[in-house]
N, C-alpha and C positions, 0 to 999 in steps of 0.2 A: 569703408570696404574692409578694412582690418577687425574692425570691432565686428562684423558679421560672419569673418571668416574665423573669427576666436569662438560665436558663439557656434558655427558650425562645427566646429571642432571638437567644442565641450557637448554636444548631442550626440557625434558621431560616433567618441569612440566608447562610451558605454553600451552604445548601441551594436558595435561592433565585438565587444568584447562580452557581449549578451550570445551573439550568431555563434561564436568561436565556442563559447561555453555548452549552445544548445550541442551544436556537432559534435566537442569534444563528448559529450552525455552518449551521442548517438552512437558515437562507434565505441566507443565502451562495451556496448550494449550488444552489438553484431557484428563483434571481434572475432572470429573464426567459433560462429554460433554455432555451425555445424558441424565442425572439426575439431575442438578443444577437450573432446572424449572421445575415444575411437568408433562408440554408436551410441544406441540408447537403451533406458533404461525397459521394463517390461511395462512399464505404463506409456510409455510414448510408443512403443513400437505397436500394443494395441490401437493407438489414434491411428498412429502412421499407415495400418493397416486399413482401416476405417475409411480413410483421405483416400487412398488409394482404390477402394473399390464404389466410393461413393457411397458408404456406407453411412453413414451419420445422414439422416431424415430428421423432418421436422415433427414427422410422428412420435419419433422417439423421444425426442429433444422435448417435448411437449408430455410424454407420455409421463416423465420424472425430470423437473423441473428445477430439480436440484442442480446447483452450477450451471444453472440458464444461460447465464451471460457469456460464460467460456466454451458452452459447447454450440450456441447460436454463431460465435465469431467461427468454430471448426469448421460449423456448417459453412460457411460464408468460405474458409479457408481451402474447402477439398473441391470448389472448382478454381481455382486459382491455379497457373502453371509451376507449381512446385512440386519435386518431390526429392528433397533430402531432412536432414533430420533436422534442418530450420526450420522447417516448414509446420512442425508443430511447435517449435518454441516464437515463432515472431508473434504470434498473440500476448505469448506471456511479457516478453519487449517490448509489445506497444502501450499495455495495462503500466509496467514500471515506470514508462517513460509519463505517463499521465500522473500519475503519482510522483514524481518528482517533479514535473511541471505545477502540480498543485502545490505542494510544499513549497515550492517559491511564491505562489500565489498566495497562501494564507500568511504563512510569516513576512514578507511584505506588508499585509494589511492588517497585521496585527503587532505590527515590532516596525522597522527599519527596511530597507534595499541591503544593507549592510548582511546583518542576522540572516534576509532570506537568502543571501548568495551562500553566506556556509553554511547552513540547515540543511539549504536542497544540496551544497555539495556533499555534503557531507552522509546524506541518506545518498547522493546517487551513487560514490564509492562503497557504500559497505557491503563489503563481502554478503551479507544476509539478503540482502536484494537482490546483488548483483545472481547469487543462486534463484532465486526463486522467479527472479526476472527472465533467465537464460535456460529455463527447463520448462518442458512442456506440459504444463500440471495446472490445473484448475486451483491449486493451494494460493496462485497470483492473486485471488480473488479478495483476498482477506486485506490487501492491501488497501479498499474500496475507501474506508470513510477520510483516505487523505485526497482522494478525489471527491469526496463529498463536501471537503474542507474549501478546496479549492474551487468548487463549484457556488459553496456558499461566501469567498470571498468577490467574486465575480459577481455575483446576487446582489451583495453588499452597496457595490459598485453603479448599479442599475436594476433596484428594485422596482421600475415599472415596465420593465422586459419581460416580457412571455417567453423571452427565450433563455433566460435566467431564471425563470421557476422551471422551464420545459428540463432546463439541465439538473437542475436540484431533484426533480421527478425524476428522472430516468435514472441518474443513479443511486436512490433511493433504492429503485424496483429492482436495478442491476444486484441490490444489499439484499435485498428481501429475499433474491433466490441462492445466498450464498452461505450455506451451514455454516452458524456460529455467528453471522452478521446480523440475522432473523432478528434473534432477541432485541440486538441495539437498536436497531430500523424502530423495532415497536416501539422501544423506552421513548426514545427521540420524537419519535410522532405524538406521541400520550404527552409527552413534558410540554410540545411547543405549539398543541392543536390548538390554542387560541391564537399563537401569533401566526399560524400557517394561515388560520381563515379571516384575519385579519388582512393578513395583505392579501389575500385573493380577493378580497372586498375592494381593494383600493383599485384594482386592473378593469378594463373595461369587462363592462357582462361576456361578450362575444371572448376574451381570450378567457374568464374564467370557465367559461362554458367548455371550451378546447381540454384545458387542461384537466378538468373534471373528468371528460372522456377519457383522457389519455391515461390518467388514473386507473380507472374502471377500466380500459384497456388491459392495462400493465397487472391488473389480476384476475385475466384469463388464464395464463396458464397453470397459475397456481391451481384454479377451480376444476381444470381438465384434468390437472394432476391428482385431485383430492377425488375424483370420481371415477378415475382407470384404479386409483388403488383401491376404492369400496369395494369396486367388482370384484379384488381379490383378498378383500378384508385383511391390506395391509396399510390403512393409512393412517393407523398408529404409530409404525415402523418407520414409515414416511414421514410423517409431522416429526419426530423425532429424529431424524438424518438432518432435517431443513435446521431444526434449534441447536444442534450440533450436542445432542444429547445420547452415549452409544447405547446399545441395546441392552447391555447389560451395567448398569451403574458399579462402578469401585463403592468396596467399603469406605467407612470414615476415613480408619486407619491408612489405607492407598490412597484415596483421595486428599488428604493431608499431606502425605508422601511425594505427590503428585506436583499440588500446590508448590513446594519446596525445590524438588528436581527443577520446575521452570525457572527461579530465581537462582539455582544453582548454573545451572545450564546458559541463563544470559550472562549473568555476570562474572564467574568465577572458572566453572570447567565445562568445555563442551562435550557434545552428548555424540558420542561414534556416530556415522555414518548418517545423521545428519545437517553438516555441516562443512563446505569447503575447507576444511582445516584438519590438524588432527584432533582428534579426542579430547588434548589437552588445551585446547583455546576454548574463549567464552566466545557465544554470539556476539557481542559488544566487545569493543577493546575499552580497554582502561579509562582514553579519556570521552568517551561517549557514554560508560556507563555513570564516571563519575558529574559527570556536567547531568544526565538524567536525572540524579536523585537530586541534584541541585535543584533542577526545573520542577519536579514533582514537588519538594519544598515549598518554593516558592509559589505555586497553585494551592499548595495548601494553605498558606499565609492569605492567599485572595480569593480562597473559596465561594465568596459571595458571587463574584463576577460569573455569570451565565459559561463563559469561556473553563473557568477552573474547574465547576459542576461537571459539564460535558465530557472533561477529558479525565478527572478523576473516578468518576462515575464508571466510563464507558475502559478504564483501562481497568478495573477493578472485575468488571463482572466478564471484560474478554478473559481475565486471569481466574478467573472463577470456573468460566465455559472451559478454555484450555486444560483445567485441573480434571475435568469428569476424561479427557485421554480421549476422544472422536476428534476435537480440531485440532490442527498444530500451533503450537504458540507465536506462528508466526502473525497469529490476531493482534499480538501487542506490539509489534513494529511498528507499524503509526505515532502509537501512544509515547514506545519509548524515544522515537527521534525528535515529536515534536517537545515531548520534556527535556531533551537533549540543547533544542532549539532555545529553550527557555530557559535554561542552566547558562547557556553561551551568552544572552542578551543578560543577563542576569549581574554574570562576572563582568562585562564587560561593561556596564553600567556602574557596578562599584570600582570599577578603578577610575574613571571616566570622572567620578563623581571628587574623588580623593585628586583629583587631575584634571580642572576644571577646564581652565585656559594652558594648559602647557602641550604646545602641539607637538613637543618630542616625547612628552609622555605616554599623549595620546596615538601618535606610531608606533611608539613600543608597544603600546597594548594590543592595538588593532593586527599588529605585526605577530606579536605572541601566541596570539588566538588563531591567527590563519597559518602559522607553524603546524599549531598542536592539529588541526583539520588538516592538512597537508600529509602529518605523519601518516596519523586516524587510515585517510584515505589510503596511500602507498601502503599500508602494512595490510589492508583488507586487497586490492587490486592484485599487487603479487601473491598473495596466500592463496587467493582464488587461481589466477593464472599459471603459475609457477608451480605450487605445492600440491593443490585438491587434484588437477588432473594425474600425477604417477602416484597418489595414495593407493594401498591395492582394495582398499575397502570403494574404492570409484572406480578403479577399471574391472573387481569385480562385479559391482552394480550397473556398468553401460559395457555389455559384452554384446547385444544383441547387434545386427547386422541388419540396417534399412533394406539390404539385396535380399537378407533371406525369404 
């Protein structure tokens, strides 16, 4: 009886201290969502308008097909009984909260439980999420291939599931309609079409068959949308919104420029108005940007591994895309927390290693490391709470009034 109530015990409270963690995540998340600025910005007050009179059609939605994924949840959003200024940001809250549930899900199945508890906490504290999580803006979108990660660790897991190709499908499609995701979606598919049709091979006919529809499905709307803009011979304009290409190209010289400003901008000084902080902070604090390059290193030390390609590869050419100035660089967020993630397991393997059997050593490290994530997070949490809202560059930007 003891021996069953020790192992009940040892199941229970990781199990409990998983629950504690998801909530804690959650109200982080819809901590006074709609009162932590006094209204909104002129992009949400357009949706909120939208919501309000039912405006958002499938016609439309369909008609440009751009941010598909974000303006199909509005559609979905404006009969729902809400109307304050959460009400356009809880989509962008539920996309975060999937993206940090995926980040626990790959680094788990790629590293330790350990790694994937401070990865995911560690992205779910950062100030840079926590903005793009807590506003009402289709820019949520770009956060996609950490749910594509997570979708592909769950795959991983139960490779002869149709419902773990069906989720690898869909948010694929969700990438495909998200300017600046396009490109990767294609690379991805080109690089792995022999092992994509390889395991469809291995699933019975009838679920390949399924999913094949649901493919062909999933570009419809793209085709609806490449044929409403012929009629107005603009699906040049279009194709180029989708690849996150602006209409008019930066010279060398600015696109060089460009390039630069984003590495200045994460690492070093942040960029006015936007960023919950002021001016003077990076998007990354000190020890996330320095565990990054850590992790980047080290991917490049393992380039061979299909893992190092993918995310070297795909962080290279979002930082390429981000340079032409149409997307926001918040395309390399993914990129940089999961090298963030890799820097952590990295260091922490080399002391580990220098400290083979010494379990005081081994606290002090595991201790040190969940310090420096602890600070990480508290200094991203209150800059965002405390500081961004009386910046007057944010009460100038959310002046508008849900009543007006």
């Amino acid at each position: 009886m003891k021996i069953s109530s020790l192992r009940l015990a040892s199941v229970a409270q990781p199990v409990a201290l998983g629950i504690m963690g998801v909530i804690a995540v959650c109200v982080l998340y819809i901590f006074k969502l709609g009162s932590l600025v006094l209204g909104v910005d002129d992009q949400e007050l357009r949706m909120m308008e939208l919501i309000r009179s039912n405006g958002i059609t499938l016609t439309n939605v369909l008609r440009d097909s751009t941010d598909l994924p974000y303006n199909l949840g509005m559609f979905i959003i404006q009969y729902l009984p809400f109307d304050h200024a959460g009400s356009v940001r809880i989509l962008s809250v539920c996309i975060a909260l999937a993206a940090v549930g995926s980040m626990f899900l790959v680094l788990r199945h790629w590293h330790t439980e350990r790694i994937a508890v401070l990865g995911s906490a560690l992205l779910a504290g950062s100030g840079w999420l926590l903005h793009l999580g807590r506003h009402g803006s289709p820019e949520i979108l770009l956060v996609l291939p950490l749910v594509l990660l997570g979708a592909y660790a769950v795959w991983s897991q139960h490779k002869r599931s149709v419902l773990a190709y069906a989720l690898i499908g869909a948010t694929l499609a969700c990438m495909l309609y998200t300017p600046g995701l396009t490109i990767l979606v294609v690379l991805l598919l080109a690089w792995q079409a022999k092992s994509i049709l390889k395991g469809l091979h291995q699933l019975p006919t009838g679920h390949t068959i399924v999913l094949l529809a649901a493919a062909a499905l999933s570009l419809v709307p793209l085709a609806i949308s490449l044929v409403w803009h012929a009629d107005d011979m603009a699906i040049g304009s279009y194709l180029t919104t989708l690849l996150g290409v602006p209409s008019e190209l930066p010279s060398i010289m600015q696109y060089v420029k460009n390039l630069g400003s984003i590495g200045m901008h994460i690492a070093l000084v942040g960029e006015r108005g936007l960023w919950p902080h002021s001016a003077s902070y990076a998007l990354l604090d000190v020890f996330t940007t320095t565990m990054a390059i850590i992790g980047m290193f080290v991917y490049g030390q393992d380039r061979k591994l299909d893992r190092s390609k993918a995310l070297l590869v795909g962080f290279v050419v979002s930082w390429l895309i981000a340079g032409l100035g149409a997307i926001s660089s918040a395309i390399l967020l993914p990129f940089l927390y999961l090298f963030a993630a890799e820097g952590m397991r990295y260091m922490l393997g080399q002391w580990l290693s220098v400290f083979p059997r010494n379990p005081l050593a081994k606290t002090v490290g595991l201790s040190a490391l969940s310090v420096a994530v602890c600070i990480a997070i508290t200094f991203h949490i209150l800059g965002y709470f405390t500081v961004w809202p009386h910046q007057s560059q944010t009460k100038a930007q959310f002046t508008n009034s849900i009543t007006d």
